[in-house]
PLY file of the C-alpha trace (Angstrom):
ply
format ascii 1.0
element vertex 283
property float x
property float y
property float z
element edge 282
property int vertex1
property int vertex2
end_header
-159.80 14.61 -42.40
-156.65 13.86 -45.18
-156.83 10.43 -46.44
-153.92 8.21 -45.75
-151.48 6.45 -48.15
-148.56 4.05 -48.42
-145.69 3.25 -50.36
-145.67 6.91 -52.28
-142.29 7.51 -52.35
-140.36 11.03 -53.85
-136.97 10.14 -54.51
-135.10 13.12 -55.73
-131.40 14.64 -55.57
-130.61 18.31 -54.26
-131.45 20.97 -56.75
-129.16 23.36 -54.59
-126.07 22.53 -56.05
-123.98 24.25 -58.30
-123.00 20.84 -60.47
-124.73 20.28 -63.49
-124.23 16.86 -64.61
-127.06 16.97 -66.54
-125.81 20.17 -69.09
-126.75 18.00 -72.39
-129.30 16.32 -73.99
-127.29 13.40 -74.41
-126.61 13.54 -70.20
-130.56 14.38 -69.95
-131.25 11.34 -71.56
-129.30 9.24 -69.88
-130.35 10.27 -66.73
-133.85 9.88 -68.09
-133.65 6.43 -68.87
-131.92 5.20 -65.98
-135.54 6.29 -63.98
-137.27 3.68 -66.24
-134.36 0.85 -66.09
-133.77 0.99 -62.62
-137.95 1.63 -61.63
-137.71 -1.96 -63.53
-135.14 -3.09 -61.59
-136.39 -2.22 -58.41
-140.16 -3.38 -59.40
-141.90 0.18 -58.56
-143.95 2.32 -60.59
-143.02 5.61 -61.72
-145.86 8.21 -61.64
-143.97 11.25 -62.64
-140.39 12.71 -63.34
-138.68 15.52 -64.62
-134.77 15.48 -65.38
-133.35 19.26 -64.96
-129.23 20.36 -65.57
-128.29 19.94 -61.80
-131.00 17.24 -60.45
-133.86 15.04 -60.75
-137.30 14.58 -58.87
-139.39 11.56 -59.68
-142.62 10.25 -57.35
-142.60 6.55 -57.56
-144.84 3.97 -55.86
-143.95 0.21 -54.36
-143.18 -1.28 -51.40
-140.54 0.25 -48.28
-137.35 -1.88 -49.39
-138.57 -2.02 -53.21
-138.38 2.03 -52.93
-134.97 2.51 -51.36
-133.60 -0.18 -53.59
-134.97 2.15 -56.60
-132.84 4.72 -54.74
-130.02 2.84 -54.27
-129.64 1.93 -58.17
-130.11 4.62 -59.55
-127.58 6.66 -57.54
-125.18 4.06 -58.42
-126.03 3.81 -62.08
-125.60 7.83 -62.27
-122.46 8.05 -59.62
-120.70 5.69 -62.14
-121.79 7.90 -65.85
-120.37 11.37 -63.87
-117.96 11.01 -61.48
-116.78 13.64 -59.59
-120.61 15.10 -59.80
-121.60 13.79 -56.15
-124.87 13.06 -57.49
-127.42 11.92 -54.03
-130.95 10.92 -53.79
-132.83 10.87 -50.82
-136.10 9.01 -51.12
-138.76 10.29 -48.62
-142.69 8.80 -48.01
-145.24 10.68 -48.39
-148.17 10.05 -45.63
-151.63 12.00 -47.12
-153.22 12.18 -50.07
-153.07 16.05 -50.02
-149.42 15.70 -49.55
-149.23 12.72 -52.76
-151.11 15.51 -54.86
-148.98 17.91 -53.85
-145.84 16.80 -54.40
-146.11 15.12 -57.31
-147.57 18.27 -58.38
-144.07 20.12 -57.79
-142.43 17.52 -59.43
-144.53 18.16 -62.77
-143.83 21.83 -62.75
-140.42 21.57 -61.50
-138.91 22.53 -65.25
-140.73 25.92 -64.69
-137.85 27.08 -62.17
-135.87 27.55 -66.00
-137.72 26.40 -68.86
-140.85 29.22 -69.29
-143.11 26.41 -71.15
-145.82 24.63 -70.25
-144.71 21.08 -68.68
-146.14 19.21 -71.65
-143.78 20.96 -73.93
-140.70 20.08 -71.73
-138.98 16.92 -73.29
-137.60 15.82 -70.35
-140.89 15.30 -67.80
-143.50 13.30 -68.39
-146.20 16.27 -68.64
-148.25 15.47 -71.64
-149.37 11.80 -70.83
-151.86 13.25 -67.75
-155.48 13.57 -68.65
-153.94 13.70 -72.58
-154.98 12.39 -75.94
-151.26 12.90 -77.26
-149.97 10.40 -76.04
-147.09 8.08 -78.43
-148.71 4.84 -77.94
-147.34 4.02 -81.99
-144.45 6.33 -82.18
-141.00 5.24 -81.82
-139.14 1.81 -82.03
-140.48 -1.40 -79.74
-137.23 -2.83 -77.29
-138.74 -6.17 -79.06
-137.84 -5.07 -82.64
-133.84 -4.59 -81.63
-130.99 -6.88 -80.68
-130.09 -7.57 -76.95
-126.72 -5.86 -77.97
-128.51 -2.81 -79.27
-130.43 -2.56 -76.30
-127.02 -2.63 -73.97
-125.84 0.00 -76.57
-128.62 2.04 -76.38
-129.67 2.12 -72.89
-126.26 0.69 -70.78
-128.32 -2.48 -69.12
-128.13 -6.03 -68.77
-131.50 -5.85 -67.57
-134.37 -7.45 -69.88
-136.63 -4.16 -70.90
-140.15 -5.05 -71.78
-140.56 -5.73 -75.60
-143.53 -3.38 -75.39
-141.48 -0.58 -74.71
-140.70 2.08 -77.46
-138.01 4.64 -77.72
-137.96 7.72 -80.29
-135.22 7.95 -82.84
-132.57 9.53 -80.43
-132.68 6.41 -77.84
-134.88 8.46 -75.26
-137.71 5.70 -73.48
-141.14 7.25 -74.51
-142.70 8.11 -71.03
-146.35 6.24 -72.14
-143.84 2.92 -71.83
-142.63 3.21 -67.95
-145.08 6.29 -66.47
-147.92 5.02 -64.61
-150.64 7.77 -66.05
-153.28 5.71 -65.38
-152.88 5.44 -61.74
-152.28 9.28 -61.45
-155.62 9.80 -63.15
-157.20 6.88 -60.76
-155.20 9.53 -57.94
-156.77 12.75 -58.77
-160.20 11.49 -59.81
-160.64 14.09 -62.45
-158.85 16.85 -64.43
-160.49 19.22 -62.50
-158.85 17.89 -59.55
-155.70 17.71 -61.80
-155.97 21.74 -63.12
-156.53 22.83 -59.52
-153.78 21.64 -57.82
-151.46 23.10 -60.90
-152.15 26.39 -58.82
-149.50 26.28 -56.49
-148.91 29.70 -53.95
-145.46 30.87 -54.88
-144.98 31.22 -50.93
-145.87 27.57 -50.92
-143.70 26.24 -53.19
-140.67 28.47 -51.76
-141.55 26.70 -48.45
-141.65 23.44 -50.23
-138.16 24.09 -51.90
-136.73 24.98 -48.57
-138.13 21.84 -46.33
-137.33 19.52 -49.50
-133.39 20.89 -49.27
-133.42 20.37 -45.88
-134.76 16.82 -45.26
-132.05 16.36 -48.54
-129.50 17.75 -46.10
-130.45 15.50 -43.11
-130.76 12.65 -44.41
-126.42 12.30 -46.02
-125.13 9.79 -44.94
-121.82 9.60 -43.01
-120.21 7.50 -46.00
-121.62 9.56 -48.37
-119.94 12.52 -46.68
-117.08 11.29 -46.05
-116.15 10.49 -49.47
-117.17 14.00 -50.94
-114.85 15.53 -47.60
-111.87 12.91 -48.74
-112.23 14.03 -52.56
-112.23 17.91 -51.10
-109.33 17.15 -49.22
-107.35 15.40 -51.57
-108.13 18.56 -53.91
-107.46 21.30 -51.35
-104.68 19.44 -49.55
-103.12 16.77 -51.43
-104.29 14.21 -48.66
-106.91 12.55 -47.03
-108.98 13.47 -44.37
-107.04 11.18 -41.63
-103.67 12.32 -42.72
-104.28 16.08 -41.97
-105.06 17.98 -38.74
-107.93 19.66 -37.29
-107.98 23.28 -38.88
-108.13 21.52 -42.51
-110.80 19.14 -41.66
-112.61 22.31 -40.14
-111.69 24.51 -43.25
-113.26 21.38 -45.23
-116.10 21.14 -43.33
-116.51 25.16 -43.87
-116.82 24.31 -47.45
-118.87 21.43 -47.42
-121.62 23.73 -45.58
-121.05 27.11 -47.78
-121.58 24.91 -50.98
-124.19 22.84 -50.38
-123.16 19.43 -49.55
-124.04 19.39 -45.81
-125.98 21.31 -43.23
-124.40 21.41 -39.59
-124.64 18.22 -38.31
-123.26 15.50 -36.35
-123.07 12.74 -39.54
-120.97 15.84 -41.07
-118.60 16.13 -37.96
-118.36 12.35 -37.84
-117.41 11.96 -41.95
-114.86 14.70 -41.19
-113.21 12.57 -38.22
-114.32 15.98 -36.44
-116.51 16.31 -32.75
-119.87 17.90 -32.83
-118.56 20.86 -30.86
-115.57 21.58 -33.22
-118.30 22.76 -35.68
-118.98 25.66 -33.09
-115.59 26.84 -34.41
-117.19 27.78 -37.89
-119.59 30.49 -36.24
0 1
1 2
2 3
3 4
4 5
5 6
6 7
7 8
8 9
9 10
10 11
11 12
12 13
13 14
14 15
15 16
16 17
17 18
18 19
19 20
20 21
21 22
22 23
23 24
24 25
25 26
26 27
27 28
28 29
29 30
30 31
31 32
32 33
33 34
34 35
35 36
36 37
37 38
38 39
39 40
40 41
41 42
42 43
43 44
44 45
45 46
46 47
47 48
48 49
49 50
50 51
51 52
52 53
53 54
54 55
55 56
56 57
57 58
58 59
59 60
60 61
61 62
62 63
63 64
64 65
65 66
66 67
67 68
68 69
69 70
70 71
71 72
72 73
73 74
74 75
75 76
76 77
77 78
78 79
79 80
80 81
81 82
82 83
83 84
84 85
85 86
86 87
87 88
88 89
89 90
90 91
91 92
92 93
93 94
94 95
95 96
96 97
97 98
98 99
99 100
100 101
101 102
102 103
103 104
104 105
105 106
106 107
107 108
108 109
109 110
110 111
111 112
112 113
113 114
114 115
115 116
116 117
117 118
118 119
119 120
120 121
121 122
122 123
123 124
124 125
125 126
126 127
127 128
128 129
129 130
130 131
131 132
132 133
133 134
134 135
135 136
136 137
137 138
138 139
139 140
140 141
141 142
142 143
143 144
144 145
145 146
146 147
147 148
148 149
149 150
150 151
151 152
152 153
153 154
154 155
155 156
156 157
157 158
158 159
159 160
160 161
161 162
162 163
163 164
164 165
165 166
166 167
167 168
168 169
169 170
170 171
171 172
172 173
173 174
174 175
175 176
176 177
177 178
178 179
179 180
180 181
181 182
182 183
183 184
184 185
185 186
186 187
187 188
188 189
189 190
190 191
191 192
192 193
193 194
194 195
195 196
196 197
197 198
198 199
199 200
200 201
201 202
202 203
203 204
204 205
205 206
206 207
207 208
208 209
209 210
210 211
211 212
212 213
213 214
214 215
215 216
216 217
217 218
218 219
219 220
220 221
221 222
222 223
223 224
224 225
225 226
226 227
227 228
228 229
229 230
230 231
231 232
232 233
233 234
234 235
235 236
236 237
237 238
238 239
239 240
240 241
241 242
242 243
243 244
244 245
245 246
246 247
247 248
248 249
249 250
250 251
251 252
252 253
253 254
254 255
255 256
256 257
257 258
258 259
259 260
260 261
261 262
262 263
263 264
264 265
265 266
266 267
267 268
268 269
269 270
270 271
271 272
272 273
273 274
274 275
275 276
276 277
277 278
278 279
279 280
280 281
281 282
């Protein structure tokens, strides 16, 4: 019988899309960095993350509101750096131990879907700290040996960053300072545990990718829609979504589906000031 667990959270935005706000390794970085400031910010611990060019998947653990806060900020923080980008994070709980081991075991070899290295040699996941004696404990500068300005300068905060955190040369937060390794390790019990479950089934981790998209899909919310159909409409039309008529707002919807944004749902025919039915029109 699986073991149970709480307060394992993956929080992660749609790798479906066709944006890539994160094209540079300046954008990388940033994105990188906001997983540590706002894990701070929200109190929860970050077990593991990778940052890719169109999204981010990170397995973090703390209490329900603690979590969705974590959610919450980030969005925000990365909504505000790339507008226009309709950046989203959904942040799901995971139940099972097998499913914790799982998971967090797609989001460690999630850079393989374009980057044909090993994780470890990614420089945007945390993939050399598990089960590792390389890890930068002395590398790097300590937040305690810089100014308060340089730290807003460096890493866009207000926030207070522990003074035993280190960053390399190009401002990027060494993973050994936020990434909870030694919890992982505590997870898995052993490398063994740890090489094994590297072995993913490709059919399984198609199926993954698909149910992952999905719950992503599900779980928009109305505002969230809205604005992304009002931006759309604005582009396509010149107006919003209450100043036009029904065949636009269907023609909108249309294109919300074929590129990603929504499945078809009732949250998407309420953001589109449409009726459930009307969505029978795009068959």
């Amino acid at each position: 019988m699986d073991e149970t667990v709480s307060d394992i959270w993956h929080v992660y935005s749609d790798g479906t899309r066709a944006d890539i706000p994160f094209d540079t390794d300046e954008d990388k970085r940033f994105a990188w960095n906001s997983v540590a400031v706002c894990a701070e910010i929200a109190r929860v611990r970050v077990w593991v993350v990778t940052v890719n060019d169109t999204h981010l998947h990170t397995l973090v653990r703390g209490e329900d509101a603690r979590a969705k806060h974590f959610r919450v900020v980030l969005q925000q923080r990365l909504q505000t750096r790339f507008p226009g980008q309709n950046i989203y994070f959904t942040c799901e709980g995971i139940k099972t131990r097998t499913e914790v081991l799982t998971k967090f075991m797609y989001v460690y070899r999630n850079c393989l879907d374009f980057y044909r290295k090993l994780p470890g040699e990614y420089p945007w996941g945390s993939g050399h700290i598990y089960f590792s004696e390389k890890r930068n404990f002395f590398k790097g500068r300590r937040i305690s040996d810089i100014s308060f300005r340089e730290q807003y300068r460096l890493f866009r905060t207000r926030t207070h960053l522990p003074e035993n955190w280190r960053f390399d040369p190009d401002g990027r937060i060494l993973p050994e300072s936020f990434i909870d390794y030694e919890a992982v390790e505590r997870f898995f019990v052993s490398v063994r545990t740890f090489i094994a479950f590297q072995y993913v089934r490709k059919e399984d981790e198609i199926k993954m990718k698909q149910d992952i998209h999905l719950r992503y899909l599900e779980s928009r919310s109305i505002q969230d829609l809205r604005r992304i159909g009002n931006q759309l409409c604005t582009q396509m039309y010149g107006r919003t979504l209450s100043k036009v008529p029904l065949q636009p707002r269907l023609n909108i919807a249309s294109r919300m589906i074929r590129d990603g944004f929504s499945g078809r749902t009732a949250s998407l025919a309420k953001a589109l000031l449409l009726k459930p039915e009307d969505l029978h029109l795009l068959l």
